[in-house]
N, C-alpha and C positions, 0 to 999 in steps of 0.2 A: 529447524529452529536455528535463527542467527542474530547477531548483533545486528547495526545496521551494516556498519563500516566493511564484516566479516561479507555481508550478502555483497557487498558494492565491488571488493574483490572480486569475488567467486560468479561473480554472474553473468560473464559470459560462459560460463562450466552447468551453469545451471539451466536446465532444461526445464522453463515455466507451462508448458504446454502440458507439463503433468502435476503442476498444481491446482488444489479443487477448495485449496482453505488459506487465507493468508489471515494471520492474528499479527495484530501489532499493540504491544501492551505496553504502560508507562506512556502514551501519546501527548498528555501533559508535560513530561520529563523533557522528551527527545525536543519536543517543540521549543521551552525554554531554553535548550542547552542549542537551537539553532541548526536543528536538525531538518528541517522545512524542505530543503533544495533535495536531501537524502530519500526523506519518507515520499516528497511527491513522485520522485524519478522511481523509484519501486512500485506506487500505487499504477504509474502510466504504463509501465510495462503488463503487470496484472490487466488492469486495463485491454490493451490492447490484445492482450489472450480473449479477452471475453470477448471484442467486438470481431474478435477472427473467427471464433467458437463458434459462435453466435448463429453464423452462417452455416455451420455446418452441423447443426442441433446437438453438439457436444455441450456438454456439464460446463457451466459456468459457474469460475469459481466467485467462494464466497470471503467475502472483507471482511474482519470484524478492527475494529479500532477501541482500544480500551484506556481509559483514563477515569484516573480517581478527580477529577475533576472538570469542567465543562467551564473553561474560560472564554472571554472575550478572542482569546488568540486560538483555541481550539474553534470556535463558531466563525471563524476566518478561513481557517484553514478548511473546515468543512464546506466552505462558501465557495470557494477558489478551489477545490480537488474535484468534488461532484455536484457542480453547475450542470455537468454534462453527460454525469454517468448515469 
């Protein structure tokens, strides 16, 4: 469990190869407060655990994204993050 800012420090310390759940809650919040550039560089690295995994029929973790809301800019973001996931 981190803020953003706390993971953006700490992540090269952080060994993602042994996460299996990333929640990210308030996604309406971080996104108005301009958090965009934050949350995508966290989801690409997630990300790229899973397309590594993947290969190797390890546990691919799972995303949840949580928001009391479903804006125009959350349906962007979701547009632009997993086009490709």
């Amino acid at each position: 469990m981190s803020t953003i800012d706390r993971f953006q420090r700490l992540r090269d310390h952080l060994f993602l190869s042994n996460v299996s759940h990333l929640v990210i809650d308030e996604l309406d919040t971080l996104l108005d407060n301009n958090f965009t550039e934050q949350l995508t560089s966290i989801l690409e690295a997630v990300k790229g655990r899973q397309l590594k995994n993947r290969d190797y029929g390890q546990q691919i973790p799972k995303v949840m994204l949580v928001s009391a809301t479903f804006t125009p800019i959350i349906g962007n973001f979701f547009d632009r993050t997993f086009k490709y996931y």
